[in-house]
N, CA, C and O atoms as a GROMACS GRO file, in nm:
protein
  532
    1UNK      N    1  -1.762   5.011  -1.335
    1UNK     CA    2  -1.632   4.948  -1.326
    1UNK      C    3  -1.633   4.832  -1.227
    1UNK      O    4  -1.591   4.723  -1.265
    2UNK      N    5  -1.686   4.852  -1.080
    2UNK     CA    6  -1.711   4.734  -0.984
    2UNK      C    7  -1.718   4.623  -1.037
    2UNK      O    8  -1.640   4.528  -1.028
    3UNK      N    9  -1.889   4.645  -1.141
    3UNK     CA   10  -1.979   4.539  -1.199
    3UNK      C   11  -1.873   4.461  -1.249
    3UNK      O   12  -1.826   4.358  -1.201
    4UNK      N   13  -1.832   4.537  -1.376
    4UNK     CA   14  -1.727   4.480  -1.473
    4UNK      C   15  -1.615   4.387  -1.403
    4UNK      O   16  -1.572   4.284  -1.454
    5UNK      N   17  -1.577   4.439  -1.282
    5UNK     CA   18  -1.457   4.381  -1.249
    5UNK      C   19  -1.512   4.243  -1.159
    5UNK      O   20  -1.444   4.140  -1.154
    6UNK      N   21  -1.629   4.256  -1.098
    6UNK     CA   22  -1.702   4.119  -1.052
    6UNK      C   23  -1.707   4.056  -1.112
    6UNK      O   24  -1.640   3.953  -1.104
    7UNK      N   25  -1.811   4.089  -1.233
    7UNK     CA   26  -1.812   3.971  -1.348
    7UNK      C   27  -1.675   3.904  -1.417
    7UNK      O   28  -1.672   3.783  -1.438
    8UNK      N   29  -1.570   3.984  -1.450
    8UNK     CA   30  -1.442   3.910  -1.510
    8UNK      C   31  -1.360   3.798  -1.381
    8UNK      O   32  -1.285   3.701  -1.392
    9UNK      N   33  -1.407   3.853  -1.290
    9UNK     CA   34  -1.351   3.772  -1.158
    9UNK      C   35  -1.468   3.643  -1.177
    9UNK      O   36  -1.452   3.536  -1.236
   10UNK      N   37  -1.579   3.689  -1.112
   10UNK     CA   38  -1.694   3.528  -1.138
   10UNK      C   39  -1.640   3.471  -1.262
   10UNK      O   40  -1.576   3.368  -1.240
   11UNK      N   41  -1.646   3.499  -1.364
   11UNK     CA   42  -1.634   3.406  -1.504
   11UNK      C   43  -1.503   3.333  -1.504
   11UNK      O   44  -1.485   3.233  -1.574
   12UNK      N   45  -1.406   3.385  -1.421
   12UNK     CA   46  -1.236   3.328  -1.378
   12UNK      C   47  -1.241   3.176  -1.306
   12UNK      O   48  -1.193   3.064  -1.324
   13UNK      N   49  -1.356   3.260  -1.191
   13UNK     CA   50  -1.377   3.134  -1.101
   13UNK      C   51  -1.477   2.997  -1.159
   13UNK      O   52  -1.483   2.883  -1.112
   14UNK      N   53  -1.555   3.058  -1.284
   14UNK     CA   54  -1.650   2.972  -1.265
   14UNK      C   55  -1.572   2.870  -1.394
   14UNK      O   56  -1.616   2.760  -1.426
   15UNK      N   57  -1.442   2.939  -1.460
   15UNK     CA   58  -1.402   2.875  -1.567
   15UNK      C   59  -1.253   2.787  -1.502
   15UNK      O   60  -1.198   2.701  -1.570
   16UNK      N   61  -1.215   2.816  -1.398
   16UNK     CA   62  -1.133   2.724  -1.339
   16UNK      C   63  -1.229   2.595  -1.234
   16UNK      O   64  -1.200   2.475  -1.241
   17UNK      N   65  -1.304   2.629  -1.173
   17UNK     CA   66  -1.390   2.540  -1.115
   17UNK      C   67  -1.392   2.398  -1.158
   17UNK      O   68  -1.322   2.310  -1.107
   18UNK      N   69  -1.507   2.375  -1.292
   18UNK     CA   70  -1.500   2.285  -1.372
   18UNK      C   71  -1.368   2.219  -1.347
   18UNK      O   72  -1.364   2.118  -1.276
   19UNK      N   73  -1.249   2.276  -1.406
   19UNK     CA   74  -1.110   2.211  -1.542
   19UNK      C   75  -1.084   2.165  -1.325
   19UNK      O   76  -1.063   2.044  -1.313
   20UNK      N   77  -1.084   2.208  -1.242
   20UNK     CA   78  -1.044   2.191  -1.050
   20UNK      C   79  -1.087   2.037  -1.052
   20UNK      O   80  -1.012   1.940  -1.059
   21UNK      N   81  -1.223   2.038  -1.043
   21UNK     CA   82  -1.341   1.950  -1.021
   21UNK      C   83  -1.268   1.794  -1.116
   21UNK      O   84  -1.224   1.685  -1.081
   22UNK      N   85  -1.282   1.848  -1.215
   22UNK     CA   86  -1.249   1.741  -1.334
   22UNK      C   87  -1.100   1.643  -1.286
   22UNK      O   88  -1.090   1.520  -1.289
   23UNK      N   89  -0.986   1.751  -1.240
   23UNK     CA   90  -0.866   1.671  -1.211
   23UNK      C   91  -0.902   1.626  -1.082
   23UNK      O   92  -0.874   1.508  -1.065
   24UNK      N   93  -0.950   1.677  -0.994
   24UNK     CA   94  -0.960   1.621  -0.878
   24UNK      C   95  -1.028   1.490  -0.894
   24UNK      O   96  -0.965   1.392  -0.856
   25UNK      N   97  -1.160   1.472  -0.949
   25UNK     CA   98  -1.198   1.304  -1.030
   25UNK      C   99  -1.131   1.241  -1.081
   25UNK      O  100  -1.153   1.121  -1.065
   26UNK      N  101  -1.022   1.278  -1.164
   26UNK     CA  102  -0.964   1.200  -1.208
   26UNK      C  103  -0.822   1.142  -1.141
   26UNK      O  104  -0.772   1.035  -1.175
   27UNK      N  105  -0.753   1.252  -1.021
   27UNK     CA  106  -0.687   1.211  -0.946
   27UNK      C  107  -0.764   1.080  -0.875
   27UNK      O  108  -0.715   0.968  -0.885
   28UNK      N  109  -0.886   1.104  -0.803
   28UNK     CA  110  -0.917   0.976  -0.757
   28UNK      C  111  -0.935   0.862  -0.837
   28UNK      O  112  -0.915   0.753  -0.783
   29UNK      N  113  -0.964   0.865  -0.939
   29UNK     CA  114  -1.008   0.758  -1.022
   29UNK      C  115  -0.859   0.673  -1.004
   29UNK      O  116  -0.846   0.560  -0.955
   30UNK      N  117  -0.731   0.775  -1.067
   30UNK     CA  118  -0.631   0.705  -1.048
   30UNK      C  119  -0.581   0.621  -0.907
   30UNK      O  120  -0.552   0.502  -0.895
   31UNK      N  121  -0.583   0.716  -0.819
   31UNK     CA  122  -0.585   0.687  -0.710
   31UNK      C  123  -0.672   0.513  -0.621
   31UNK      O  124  -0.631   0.431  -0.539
   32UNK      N  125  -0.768   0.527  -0.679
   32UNK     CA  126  -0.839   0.397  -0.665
   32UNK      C  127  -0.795   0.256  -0.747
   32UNK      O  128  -0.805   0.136  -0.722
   33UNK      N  129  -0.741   0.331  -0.855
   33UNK     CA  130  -0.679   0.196  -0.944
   33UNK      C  131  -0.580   0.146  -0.906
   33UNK      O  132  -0.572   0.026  -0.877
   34UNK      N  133  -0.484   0.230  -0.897
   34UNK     CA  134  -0.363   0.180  -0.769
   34UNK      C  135  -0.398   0.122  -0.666
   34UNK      O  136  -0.357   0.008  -0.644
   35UNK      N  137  -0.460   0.171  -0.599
   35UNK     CA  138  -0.545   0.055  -0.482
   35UNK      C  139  -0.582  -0.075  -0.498
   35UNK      O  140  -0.546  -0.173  -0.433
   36UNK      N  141  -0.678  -0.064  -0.616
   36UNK     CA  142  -0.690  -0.209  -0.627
   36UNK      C  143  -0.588  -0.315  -0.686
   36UNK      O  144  -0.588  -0.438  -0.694
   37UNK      N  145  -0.499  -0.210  -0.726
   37UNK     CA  146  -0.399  -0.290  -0.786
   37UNK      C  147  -0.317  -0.440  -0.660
   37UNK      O  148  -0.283  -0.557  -0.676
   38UNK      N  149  -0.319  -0.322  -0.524
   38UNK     CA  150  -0.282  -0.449  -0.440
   38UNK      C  151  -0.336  -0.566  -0.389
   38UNK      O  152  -0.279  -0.656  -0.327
   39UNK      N  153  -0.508  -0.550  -0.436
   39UNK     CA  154  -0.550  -0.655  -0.423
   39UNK      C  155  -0.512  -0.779  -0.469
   39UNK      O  156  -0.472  -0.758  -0.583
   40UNK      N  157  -0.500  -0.914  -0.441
   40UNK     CA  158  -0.437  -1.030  -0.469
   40UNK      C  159  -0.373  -1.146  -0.381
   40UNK      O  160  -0.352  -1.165  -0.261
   41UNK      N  161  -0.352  -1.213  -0.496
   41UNK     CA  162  -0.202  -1.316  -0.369
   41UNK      C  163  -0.070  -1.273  -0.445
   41UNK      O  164  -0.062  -1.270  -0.568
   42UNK      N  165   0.048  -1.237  -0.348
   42UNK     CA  166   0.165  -1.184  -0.394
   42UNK      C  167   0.283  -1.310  -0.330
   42UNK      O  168   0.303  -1.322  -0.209
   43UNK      N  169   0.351  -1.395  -0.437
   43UNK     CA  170   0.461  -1.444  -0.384
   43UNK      C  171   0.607  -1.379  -0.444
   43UNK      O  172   0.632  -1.308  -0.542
   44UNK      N  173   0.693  -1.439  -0.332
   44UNK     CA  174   0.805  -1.407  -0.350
   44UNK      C  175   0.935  -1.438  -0.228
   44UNK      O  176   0.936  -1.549  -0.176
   45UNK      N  177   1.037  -1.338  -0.190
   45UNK     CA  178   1.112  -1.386  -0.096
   45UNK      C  179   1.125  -1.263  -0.013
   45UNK      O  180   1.102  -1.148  -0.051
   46UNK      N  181   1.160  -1.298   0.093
   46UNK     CA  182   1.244  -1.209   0.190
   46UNK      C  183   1.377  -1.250   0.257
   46UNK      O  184   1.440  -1.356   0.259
   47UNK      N  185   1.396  -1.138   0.308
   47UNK     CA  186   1.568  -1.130   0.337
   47UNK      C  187   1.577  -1.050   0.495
   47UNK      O  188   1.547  -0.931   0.500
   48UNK      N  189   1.610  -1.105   0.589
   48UNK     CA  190   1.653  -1.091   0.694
   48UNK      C  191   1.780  -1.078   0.776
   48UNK      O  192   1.871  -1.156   0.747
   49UNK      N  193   1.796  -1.004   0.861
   49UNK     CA  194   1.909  -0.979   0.909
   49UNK      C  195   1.922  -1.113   1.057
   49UNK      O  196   2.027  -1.161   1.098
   50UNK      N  197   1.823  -1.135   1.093
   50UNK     CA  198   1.830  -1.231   1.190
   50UNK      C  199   1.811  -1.397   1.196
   50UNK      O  200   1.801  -1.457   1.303
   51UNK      N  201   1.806  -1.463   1.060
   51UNK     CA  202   1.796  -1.585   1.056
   51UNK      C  203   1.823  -1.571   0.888
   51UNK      O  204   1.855  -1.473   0.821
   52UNK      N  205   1.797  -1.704   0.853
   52UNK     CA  206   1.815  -1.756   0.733
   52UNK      C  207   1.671  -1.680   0.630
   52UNK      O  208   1.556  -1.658   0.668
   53UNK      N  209   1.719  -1.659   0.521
   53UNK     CA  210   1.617  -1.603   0.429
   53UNK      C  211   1.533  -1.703   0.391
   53UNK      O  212   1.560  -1.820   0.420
   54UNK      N  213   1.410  -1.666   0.315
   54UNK     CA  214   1.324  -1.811   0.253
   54UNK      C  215   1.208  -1.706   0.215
   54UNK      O  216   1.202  -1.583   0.224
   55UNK      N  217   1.120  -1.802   0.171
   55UNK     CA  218   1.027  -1.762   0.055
   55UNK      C  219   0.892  -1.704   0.140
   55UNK      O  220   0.878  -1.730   0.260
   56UNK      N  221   0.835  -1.657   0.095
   56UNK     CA  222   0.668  -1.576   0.170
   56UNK      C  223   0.571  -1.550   0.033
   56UNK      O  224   0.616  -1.547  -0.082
   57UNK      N  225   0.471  -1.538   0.060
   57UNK     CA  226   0.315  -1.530   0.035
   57UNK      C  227   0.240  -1.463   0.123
   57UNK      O  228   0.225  -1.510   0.236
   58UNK      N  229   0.181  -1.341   0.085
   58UNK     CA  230   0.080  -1.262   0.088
   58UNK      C  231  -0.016  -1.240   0.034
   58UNK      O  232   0.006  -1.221  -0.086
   59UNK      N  233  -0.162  -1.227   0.073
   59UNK     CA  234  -0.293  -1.226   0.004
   59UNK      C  235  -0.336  -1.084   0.101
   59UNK      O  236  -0.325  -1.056   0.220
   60UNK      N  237  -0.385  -1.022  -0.005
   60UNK     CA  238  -0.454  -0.900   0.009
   60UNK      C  239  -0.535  -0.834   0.008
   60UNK      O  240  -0.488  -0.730  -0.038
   61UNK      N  241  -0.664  -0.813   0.033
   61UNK     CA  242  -0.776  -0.800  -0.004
   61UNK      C  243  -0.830  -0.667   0.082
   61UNK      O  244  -0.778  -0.608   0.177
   62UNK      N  245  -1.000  -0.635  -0.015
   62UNK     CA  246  -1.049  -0.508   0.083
   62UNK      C  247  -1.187  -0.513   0.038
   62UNK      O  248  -1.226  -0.510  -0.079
   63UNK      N  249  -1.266  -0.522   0.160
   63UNK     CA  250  -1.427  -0.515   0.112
   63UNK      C  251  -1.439  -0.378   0.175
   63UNK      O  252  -1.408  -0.277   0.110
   64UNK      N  253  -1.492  -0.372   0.327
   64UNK     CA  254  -1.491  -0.206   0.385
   64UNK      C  255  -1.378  -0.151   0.412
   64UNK      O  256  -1.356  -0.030   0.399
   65UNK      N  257  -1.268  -0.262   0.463
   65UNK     CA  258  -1.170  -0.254   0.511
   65UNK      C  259  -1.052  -0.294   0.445
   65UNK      O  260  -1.097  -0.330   0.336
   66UNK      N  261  -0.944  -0.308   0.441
   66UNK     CA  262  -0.835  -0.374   0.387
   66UNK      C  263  -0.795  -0.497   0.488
   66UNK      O  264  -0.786  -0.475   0.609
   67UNK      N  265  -0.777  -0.593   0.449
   67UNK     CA  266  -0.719  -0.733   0.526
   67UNK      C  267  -0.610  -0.753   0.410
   67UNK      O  268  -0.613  -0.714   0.293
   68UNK      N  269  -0.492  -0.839   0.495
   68UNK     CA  270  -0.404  -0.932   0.457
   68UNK      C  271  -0.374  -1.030   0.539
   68UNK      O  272  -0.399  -1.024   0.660
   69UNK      N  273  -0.316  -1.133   0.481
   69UNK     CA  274  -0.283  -1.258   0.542
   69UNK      C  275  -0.112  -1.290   0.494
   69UNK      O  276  -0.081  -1.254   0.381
   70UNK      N  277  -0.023  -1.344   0.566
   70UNK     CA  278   0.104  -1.391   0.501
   70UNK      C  279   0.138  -1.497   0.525
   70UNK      O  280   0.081  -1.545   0.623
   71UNK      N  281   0.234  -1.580   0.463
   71UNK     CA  282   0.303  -1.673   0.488
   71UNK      C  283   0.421  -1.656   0.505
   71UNK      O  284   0.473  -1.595   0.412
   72UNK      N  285   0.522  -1.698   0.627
   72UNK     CA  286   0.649  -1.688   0.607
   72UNK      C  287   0.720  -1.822   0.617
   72UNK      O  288   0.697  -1.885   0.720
   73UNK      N  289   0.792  -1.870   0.538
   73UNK     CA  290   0.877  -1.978   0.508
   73UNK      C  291   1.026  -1.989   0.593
   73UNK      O  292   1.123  -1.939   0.538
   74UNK      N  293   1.042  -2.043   0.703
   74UNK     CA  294   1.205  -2.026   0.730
   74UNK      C  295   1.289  -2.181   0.748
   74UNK      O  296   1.297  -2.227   0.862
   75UNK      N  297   1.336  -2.239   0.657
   75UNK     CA  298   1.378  -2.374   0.654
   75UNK      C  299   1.269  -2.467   0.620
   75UNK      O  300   1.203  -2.473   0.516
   76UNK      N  301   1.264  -2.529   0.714
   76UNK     CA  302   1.112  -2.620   0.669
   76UNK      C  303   0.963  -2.542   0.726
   76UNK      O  304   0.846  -2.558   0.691
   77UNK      N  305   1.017  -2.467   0.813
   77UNK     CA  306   0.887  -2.411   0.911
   77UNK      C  307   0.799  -2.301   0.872
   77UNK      O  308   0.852  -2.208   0.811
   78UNK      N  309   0.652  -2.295   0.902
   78UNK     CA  310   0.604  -2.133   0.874
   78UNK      C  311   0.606  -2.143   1.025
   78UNK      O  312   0.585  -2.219   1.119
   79UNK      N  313   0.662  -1.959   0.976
   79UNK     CA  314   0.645  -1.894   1.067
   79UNK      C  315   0.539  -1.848   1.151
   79UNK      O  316   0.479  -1.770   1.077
   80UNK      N  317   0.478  -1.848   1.265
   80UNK     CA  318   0.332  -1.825   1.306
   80UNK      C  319   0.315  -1.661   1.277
   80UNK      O  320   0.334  -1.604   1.384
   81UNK      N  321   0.285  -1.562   1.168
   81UNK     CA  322   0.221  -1.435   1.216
   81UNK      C  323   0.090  -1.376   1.201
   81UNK      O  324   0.020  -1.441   1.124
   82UNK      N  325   0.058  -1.316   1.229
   82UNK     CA  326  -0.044  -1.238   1.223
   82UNK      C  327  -0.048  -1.044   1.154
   82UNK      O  328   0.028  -0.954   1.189
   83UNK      N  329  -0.156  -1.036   1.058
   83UNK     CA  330  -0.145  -0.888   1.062
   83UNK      C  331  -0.236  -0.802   1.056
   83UNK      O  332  -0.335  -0.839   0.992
   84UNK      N  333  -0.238  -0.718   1.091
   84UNK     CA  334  -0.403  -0.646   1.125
   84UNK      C  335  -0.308  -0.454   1.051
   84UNK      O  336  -0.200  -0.430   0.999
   85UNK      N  337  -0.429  -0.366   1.091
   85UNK     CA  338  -0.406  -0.264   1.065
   85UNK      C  339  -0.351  -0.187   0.945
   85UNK      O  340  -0.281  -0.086   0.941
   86UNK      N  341  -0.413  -0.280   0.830
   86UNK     CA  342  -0.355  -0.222   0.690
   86UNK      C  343  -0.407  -0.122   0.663
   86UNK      O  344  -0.514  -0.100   0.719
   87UNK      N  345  -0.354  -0.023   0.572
   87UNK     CA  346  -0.364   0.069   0.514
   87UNK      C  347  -0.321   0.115   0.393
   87UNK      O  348  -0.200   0.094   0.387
   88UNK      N  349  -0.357   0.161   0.307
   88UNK     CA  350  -0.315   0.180   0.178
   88UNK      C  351  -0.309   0.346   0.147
   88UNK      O  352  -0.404   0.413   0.188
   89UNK      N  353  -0.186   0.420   0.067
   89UNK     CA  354  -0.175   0.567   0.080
   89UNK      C  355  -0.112   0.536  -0.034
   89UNK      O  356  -0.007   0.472  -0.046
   90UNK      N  357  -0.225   0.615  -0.176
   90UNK     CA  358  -0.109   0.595  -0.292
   90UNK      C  359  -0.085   0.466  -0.343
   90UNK      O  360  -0.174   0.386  -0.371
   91UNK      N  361   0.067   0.440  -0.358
   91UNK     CA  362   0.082   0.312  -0.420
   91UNK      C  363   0.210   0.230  -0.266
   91UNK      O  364   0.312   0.166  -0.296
   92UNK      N  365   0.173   0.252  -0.140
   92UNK     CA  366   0.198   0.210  -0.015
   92UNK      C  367   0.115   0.168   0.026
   92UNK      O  368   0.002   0.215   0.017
   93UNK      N  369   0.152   0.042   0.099
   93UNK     CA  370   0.075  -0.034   0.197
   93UNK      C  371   0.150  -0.034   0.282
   93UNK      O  372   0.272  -0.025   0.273
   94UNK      N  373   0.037  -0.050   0.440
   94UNK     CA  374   0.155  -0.055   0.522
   94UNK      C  375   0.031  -0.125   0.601
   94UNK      O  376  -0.089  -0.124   0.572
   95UNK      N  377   0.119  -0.207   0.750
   95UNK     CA  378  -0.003  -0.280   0.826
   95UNK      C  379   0.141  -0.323   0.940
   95UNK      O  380   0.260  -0.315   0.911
   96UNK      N  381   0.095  -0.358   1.042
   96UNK     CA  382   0.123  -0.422   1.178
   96UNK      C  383   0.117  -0.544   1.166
   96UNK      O  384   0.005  -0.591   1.150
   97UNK      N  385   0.227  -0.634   1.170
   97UNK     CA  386   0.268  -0.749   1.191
   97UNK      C  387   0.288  -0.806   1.306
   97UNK      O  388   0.360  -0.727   1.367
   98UNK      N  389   0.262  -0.926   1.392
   98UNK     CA  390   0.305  -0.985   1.461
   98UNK      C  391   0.383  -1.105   1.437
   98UNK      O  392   0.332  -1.200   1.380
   99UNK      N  393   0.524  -1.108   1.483
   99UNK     CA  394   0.591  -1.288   1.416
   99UNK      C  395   0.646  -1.294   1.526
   99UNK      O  396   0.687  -1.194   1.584
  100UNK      N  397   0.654  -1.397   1.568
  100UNK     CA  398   0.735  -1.498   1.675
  100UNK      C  399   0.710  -1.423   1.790
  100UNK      O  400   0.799  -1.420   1.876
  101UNK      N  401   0.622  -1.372   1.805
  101UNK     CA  402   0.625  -1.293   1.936
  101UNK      C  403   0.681  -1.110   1.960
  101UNK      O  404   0.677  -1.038   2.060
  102UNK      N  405   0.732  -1.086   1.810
  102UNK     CA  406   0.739  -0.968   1.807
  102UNK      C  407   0.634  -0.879   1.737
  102UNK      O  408   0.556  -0.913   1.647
  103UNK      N  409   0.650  -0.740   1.805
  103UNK     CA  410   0.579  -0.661   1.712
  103UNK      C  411   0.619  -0.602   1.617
  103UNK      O  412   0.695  -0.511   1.647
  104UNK      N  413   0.593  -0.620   1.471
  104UNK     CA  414   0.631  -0.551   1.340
  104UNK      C  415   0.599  -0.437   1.279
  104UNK      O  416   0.487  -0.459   1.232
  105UNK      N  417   0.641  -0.294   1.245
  105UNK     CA  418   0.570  -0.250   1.112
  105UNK      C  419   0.633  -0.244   0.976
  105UNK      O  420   0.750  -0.236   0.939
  106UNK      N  421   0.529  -0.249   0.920
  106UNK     CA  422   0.548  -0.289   0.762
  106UNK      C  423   0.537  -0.216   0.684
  106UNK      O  424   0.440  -0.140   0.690
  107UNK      N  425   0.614  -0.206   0.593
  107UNK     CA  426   0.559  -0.124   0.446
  107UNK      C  427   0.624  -0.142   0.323
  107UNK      O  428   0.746  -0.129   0.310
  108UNK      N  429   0.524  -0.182   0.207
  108UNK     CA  430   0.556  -0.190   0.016
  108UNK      C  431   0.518  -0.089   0.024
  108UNK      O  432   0.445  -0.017   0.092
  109UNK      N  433   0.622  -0.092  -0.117
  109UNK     CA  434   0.573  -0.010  -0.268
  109UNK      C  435   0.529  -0.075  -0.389
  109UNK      O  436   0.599  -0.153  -0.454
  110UNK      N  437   0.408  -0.039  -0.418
  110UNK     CA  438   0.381  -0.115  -0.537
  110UNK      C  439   0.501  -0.044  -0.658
  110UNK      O  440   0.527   0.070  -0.696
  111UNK      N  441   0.529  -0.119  -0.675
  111UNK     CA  442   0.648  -0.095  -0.821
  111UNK      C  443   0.608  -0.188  -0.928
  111UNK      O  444   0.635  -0.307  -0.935
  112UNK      N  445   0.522  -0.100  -1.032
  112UNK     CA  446   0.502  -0.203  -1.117
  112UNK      C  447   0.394  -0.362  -1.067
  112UNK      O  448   0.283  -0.373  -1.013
  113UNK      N  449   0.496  -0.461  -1.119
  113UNK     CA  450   0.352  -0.566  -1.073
  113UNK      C  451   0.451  -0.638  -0.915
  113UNK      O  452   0.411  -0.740  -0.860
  114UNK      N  453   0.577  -0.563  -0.866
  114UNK     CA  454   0.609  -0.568  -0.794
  114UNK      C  455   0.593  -0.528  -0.673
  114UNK      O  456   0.598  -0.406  -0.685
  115UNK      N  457   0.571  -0.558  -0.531
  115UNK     CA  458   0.573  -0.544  -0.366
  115UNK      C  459   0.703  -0.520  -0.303
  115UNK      O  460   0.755  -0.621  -0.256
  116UNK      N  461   0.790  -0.376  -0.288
  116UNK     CA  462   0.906  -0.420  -0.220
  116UNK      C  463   0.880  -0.359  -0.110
  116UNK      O  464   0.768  -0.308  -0.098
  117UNK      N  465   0.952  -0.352  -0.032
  117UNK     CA  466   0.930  -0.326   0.158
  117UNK      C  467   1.009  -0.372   0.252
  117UNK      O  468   1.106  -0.446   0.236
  118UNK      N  469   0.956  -0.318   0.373
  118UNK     CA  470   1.039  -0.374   0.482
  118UNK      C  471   0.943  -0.372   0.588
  118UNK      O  472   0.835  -0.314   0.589
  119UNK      N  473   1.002  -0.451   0.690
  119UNK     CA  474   0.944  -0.511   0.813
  119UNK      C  475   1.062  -0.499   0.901
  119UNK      O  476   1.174  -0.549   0.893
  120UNK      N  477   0.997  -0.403   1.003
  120UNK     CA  478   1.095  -0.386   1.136
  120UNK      C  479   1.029  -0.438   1.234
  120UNK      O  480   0.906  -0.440   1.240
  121UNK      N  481   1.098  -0.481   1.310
  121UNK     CA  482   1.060  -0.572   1.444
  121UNK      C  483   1.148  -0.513   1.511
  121UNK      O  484   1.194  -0.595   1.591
  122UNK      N  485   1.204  -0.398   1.524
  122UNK     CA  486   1.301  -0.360   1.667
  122UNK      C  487   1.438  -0.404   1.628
  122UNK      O  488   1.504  -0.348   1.540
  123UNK      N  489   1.475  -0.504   1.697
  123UNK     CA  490   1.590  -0.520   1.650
  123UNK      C  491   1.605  -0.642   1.567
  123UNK      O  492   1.721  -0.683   1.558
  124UNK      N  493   1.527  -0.699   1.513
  124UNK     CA  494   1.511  -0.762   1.354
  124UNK      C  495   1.438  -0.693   1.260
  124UNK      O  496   1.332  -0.631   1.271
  125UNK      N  497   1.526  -0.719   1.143
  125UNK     CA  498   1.403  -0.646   1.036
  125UNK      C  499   1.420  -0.767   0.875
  125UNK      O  500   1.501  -0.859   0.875
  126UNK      N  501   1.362  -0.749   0.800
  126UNK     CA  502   1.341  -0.789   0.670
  126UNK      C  503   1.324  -0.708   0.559
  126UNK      O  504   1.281  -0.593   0.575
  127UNK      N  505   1.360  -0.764   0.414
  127UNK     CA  506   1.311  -0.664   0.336
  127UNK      C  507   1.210  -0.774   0.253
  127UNK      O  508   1.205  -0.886   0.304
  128UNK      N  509   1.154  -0.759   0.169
  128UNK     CA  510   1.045  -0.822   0.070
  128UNK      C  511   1.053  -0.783  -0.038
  128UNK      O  512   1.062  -0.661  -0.055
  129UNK      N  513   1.052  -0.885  -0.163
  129UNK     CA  514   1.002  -0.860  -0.275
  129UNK      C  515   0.931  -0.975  -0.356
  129UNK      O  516   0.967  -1.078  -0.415
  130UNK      N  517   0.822  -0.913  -0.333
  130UNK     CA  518   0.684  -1.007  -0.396
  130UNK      C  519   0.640  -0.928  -0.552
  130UNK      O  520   0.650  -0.818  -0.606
  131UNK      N  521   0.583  -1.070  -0.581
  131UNK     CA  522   0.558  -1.055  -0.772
  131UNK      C  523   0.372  -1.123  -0.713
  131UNK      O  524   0.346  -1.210  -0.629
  132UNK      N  525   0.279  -1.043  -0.795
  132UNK     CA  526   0.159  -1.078  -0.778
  132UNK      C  527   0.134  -1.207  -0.890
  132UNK      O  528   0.173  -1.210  -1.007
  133UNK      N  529   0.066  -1.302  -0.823
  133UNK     CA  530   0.032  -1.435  -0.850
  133UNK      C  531  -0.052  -1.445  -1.018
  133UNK      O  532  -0.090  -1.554  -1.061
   0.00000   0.00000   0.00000
């Protein structure tokens, strides 16, 4: 009876294993496609609570690491920022901004071939919605 009941248990495990193994590959597979999905240049606009709205550009990229670069548009001027510390979870990005002297954090959702998000700076913030180039 032991035997019997080992073996119907092993053959349980060894027949869920596989079908485990298989989704878990294929979760990543998906998982990676979404990723690369944010690779690119993304334009579009943002919207602020502390100055006038205007247009932005983002480029996105990832060799070991993930990098981005942005543009922010406010009247005639870009804005000087900087951003380091991206990360990607899913179909979120998120990364550390610096603009005008503040410190930012950031975060999209990829929606579709859409970027929406927000950027807090403390007591300024923005929202974004970028369309990939």
């Amino acid at each position: 009876m032991r035997t019997a009941m080992t073996a119907v248990v092993l053959g349980l495990v060894l027949a869920v294993a596989p079908a485990s193994a298989q989704a878990s590959s294929k979760a990543a597979a998906a998982s990676a496609k979404v990723a690369v999905s944010f690779v690119g240049e993304w334009e579009g606009a943002y919207q602020t609570d502390h100055g006038p709205n205007g247009p932005m550009s983002m480029r996105i990229s990832k060799d070991s690491v993930w990098k981005a670069t942005a543009e922010v548009v406010s009247g005639s001027q870009t804005i000087p920022t900087s951003i380091s510390d991206v990360a990607v979870d899913g179909n979120t990005i998120t990364w550390a901004q610096e603009i005008m002297g503040m410190s930012c954090k950031a975060s999209a959702v990829l929606d579709g071939a859409e970027l929406k998000g927000t950027t807090d700076c403390g007591h300024a913030s923005m929202t974004i919605a970028l369309k990939k180039k």
